[in-house]
N, C-alpha and C positions, 0 to 999 in steps of 0.2 A: 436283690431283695425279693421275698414271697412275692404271689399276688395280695394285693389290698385290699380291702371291700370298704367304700366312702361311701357315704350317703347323703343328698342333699337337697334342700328342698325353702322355701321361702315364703316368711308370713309378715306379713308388714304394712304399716300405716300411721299417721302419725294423728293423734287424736286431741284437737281444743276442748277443751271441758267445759271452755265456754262458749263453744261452736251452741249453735240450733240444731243443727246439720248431725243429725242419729247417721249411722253405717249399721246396715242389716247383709246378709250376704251378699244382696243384690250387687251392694257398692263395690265388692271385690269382682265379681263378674261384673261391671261394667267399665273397669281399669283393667287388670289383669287378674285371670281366673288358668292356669294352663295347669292340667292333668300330668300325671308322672310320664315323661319322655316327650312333652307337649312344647315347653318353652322353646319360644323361638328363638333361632343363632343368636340374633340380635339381643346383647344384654341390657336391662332395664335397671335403675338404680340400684333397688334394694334384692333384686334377683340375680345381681349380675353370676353368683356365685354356682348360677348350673350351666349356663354356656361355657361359665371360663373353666368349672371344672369341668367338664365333659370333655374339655381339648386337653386338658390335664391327664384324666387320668387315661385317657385312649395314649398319649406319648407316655406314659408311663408302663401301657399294658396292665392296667388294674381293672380292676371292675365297680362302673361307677350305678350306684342305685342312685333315682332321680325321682323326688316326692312331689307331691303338688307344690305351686306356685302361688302366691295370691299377694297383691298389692289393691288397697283401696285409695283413693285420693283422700286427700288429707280434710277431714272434719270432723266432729264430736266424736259422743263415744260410741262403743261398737256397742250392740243388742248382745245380751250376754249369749243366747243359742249362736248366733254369726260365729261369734272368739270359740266357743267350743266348738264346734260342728268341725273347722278349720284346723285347730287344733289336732283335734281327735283322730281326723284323718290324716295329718302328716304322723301322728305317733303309733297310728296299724300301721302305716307305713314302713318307720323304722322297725315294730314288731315284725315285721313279715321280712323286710330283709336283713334280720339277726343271721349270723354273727356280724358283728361290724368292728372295723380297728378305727373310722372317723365316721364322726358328723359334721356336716361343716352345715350354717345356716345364714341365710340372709336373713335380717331384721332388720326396723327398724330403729326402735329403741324408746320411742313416744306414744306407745298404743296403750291406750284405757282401753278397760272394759268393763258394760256393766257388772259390778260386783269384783271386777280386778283391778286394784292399783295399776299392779303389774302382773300383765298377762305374759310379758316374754319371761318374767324370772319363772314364771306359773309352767309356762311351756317347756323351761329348760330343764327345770327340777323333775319332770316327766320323763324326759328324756333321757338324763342320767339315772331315774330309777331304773330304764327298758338294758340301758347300754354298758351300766356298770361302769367302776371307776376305769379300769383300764382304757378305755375307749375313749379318744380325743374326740372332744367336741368344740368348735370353735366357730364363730360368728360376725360378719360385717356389721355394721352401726353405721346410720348416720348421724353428726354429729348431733343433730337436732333431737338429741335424744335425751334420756332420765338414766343412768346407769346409779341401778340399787345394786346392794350386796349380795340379793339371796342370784344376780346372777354370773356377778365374778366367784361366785362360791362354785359354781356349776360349770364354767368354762373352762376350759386350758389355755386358751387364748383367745384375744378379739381385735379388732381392727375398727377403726371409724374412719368414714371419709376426712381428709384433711381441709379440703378448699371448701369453700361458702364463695361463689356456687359451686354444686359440687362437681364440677366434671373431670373429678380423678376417681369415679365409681369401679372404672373396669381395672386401673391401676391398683386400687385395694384390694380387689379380689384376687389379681394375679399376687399383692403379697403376703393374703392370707395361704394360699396354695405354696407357695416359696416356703412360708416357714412348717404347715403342715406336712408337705413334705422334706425338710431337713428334723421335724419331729418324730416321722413313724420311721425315717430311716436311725432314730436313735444319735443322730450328730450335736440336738438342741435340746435344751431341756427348759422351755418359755416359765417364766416366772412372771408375776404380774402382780403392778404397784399401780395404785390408785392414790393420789391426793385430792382430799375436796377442796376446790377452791371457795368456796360458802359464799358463792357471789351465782348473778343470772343477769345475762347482758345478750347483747347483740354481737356477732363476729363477724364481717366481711373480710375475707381475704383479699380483697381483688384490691384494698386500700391498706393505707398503713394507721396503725403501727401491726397488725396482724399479718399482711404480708411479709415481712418482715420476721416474726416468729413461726409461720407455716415453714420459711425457707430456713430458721437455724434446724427444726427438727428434722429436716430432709439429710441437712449437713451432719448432724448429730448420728443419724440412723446410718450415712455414710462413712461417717470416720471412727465408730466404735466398734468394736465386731461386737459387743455382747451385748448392743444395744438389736434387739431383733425389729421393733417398732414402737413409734410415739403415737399419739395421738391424745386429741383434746376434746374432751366431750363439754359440747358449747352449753348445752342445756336448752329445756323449753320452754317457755314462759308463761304458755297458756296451758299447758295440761299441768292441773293443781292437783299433786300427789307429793306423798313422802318425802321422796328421797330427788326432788327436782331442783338442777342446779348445774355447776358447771364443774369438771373433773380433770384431772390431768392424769392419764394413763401411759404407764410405760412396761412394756414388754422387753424383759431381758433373760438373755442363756443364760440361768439359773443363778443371776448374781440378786439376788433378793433387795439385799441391805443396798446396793448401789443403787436400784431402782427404785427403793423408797424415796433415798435423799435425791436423785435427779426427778422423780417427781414432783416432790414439795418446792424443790427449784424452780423448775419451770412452773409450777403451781402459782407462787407468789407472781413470779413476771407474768402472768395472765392477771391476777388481781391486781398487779400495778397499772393496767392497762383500764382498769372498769372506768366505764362512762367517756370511752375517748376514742371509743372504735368507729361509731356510725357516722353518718356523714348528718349536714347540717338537714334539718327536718320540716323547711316554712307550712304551713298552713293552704289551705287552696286557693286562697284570698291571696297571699304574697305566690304562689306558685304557681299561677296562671298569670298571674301582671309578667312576672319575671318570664315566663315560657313565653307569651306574646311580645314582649320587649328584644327576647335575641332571638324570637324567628324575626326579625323583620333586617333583610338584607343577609340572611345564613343561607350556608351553601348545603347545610345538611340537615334532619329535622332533630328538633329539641324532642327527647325523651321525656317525657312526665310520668315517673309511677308513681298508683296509687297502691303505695309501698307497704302498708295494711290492712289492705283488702284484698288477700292474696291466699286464695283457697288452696297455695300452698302450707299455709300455715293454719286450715278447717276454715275457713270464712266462707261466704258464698261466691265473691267476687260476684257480686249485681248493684254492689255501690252506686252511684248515681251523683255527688256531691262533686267532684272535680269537675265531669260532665257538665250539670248542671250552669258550672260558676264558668267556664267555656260557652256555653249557651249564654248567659247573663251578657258577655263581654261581647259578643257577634262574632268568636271566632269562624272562620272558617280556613278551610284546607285542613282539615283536622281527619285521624284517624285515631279510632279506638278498639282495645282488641287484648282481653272479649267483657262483654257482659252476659253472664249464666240467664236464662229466662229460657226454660223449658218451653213456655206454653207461648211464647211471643215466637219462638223458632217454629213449633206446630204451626203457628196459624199462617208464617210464612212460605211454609213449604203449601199451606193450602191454598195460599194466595198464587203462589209460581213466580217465577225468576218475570223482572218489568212488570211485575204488577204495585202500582200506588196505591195504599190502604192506610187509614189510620190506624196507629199501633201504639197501645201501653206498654213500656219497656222497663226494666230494671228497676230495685229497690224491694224487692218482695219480702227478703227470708227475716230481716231483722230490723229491729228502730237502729237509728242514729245512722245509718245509711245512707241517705238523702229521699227525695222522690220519686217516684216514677215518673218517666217522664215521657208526654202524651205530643205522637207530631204524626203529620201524615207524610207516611217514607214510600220511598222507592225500594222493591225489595232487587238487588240488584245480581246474587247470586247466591246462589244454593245448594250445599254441597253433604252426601249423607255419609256418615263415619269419619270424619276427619280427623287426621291427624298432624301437629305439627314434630319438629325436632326439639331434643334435648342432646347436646353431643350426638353417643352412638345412640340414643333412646327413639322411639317414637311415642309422643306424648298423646292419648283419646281427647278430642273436642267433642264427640258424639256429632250429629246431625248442627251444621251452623247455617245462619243465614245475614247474609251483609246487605245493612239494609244505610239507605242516604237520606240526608234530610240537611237542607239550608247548610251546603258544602262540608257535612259532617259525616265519615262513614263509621258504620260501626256494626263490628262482625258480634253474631249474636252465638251462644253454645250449648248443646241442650246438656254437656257432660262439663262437669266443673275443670278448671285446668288453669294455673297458673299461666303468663304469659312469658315460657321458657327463650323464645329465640323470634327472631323477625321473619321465620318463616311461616307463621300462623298469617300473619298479614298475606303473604303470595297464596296459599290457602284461599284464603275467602276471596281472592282475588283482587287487593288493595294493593297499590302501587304505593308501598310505602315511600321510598327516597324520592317522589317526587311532595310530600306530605311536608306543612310545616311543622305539625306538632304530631307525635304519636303518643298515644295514653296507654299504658299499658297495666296491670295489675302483679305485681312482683316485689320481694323484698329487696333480691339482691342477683336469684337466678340467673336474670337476664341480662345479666351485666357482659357476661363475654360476647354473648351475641349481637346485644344493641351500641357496646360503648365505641367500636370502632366506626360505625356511620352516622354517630349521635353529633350532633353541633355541641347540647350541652343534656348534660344528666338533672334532673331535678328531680330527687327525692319529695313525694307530699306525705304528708298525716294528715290525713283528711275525714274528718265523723269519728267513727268510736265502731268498728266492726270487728277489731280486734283487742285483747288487752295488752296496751304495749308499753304501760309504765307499769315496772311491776312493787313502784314505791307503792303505789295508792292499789294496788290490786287487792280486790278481795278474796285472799285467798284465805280455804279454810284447813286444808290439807300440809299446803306447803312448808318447808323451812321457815322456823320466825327468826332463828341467827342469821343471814342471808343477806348480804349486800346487793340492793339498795334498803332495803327495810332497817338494817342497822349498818352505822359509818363503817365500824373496825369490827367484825367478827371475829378476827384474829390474833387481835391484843395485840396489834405490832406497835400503839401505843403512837 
């Protein structure tokens, strides 16, 4: 086959609308900001699609153009100049390297912007204007995403991560590549069905019944050949736009009609599933009795996430209300990790590593959060640019400082970041397994990495820093057909 010309580049972020927490450019420079030919080996969720192509198209002998980079950490919306500025420059981009036979893009799929519902349909519709029909263009998603129409009108094909958490990132990208190229070699011809489930829920794979339905469409994508990929777009709950909700997508060699009906299939068995995914949700008040009850005589330490306060999903993660109700009860041997407090990390790098100071810590950005809470700490170590793991990822903590008080440690971060893997703990330098409780901030992320030296999991709901019933959500944008807001969307009667 000729030489190819591929092009690709990645804009991503997933944005709460009901975050406080604006994203101006800064926010993408201070997660990942990398210049064309810049991204490091190492692939990153929603980027992973220039390292893996670059090993692509070098064994293939093509020629790969490589555009800017940009992921922000997950909170409100973007400043409308950030979304364009970014924008603009990944589309001279592809103007400068015309002619082109693909695009391929990382996304994420949940990005607002001001004055954009939808800034990726906005971005793609551009892109197809520069590249023309003939020119494949296709895109990673993660599942936590809005998929409207104006952007399966503009793709040739897409792919979303399957697992929650997601650590099949690099796995999607090598099988967006697979089908892109049995595409320009002219062997496939992707066809793509979408059914709406008209429902918005929670997905964890790592439990059932969604384990279970992650592993038939593995089976599915194995034993059909003109099944090319499935994937299930979970939806996001907190960015209140349009076309927000959950979808069931399938990619097939050009069999249309078959992938209608095997989506609306599989569509319904996800709507059979609403309200039966997540795991049980106690309050801080029953989730600290219960954490303090079976650390006592465990051989490993009980997980606590503050499963909603998780700047994975735009929050600030500076909550304070789990904490606090652990302080009420006289825990100790306790670790937590992290609370966001820019200005409490400042003052502890000015204090220096064993210096005693009193310090106001966490609850800054939002009401319903809990407190701040005021104790004279030990700042015990101090570390600048940190980062922990995500799978192959490395996740920015910015500048952290772990400070102690009354057998409590707790790693401070001046860069927002969910609490992906228990290596953030060795980080700030906290002995986690010898800990009986660790507090962490995650929905579900951290489940591969904590569940195997966890005694036990306790999921809390704790404050209001997220909106996580989307029964009573005030939304003004959103779907009013939409399960939970109505029983039967669907008239199955």
């Amino acid at each position: 086959m000729a030489n190819k010309r591929v092009f690709s580049a990645a804009l991503a972020t997933e944005s709460n609308t009901f975050s406080p927490i604006a994203i101006d450019r800064r926010g993408f420079e201070a997660s990942l900001y990398a210049r064309p030919g810049t991204h490091p080996e190492t692939p990153t969720l929603c980027s992973a699609v220039l390292p893996l192509g670059r090993k692509w198209a070098k064994e293939k002998q093509w020629t790969f153009i490589e555009g800017t980079a940009a992921w922000a950490d997950p909170a409100g919306i973007i400043n409308q100049r950030a979304f364009e500025s970014l924008r603009d420059e990944i589309l001279d981009q592809i103007q400068q390297a015309m002619p082109l036979d693909a695009v391929a893009l990382g996304l994420h799929g949940a990005m607002v912007a001001a004055g954009y519902d939808d800034p990726e349909g906005d971005l793609l519709a551009r892109v197809r204007e520069i590249v023309g029909e003939d020119c494949v263009i296709c895109a990673t998603f993660d599942p936590h995403s809005q998929l409207t129409q104006k952007r399966v009108d503009q793709l040739d094909f897409f792919i979303a991560f399957k697992e929650f958490p997601h650590i099949d990132f690099v796995d999607r990208a090598d099988d967006l590549y697979r089908i892109l190229d049995a595409t320009l070699a002219g062997e496939v011809k992707p066809e793509v069905s979408v059914f709406d489930c008209k429902m918005i829920d929670v997905f964890p794979t790592s439990r059932q019944p969604m384990r279970s339905f992650v592993d038939k469409m593995i089976a599915l994508e194995k034993s059909d050949a003109d099944i090319l990929s499935l994937s299930l777009i979970h939806g996001f709950m907190a960015s209140d736009v349009p076309e927000m909700g959950t979808k069931m997508v399938v990619v097939t060699d050009n069999k249309k009609q078959k992938g209608d009906q095997l989506a609306r299939e599989l569509g319904l068995d996800v709507f059979a599933m609403r309200g039966k995914s997540m795991p049980e949700q106690p309050d801080e008040v029953q989730a600290v009795a219960d954490a303090l009850a079976t650390a006592k005589g465990a051989q490993k330490p009980v997980v606590l996430t503050d499963m909603w306060d998780n700047p994975g999903g735009g929050t600030a993660g500076d909550a304070t209300v789990i904490l606090e109700e652990l302080i009420e009860h006289g825990a100790t041997n306790v670790a937590v990790g992290t609370i966001w407090d820019p200005i409490a990390v400042q003052i502890c790098f000015a204090a220096g590593e064993g210096a005693e100071i009193p310090l106001r810590f966490g609850a800054k950005s939002a009401p319903f959060t809990g407190n701040p809470v005021d104790k004279r700490v030990k700042v015990e170590k101090l570390v600048s640019n940190a980062e922990h793991r995500f799978g192959d990822s490395y996740v920015p903590m910015g500048d952290i400082a772990t400070i102690s008080f009354d057998g409590i440690e707790v790693i401070l971060n001046s860069t927002r970041c969910q609490s992906f893997g228990k290596s953030l703990f060795d980080v700030g330098g906290v002995d986690w397994a010898a800990k009986d409780i660790l507090l962490i901030k995650s929905t579900n992320h951290f489940y591969d990495s904590f569940a195997p030296i966890a005694e036990k999991i306790i999921y809390c709901s704790a404050g209001r820093p997220y909106p996580n019933d989307p029964a009573t959500t005030d939304y003004q944008k959103a779907p009013k057909n939409i399960w939970p807001k109505v029983a039967d969307p669907h008239n199955l009667g």
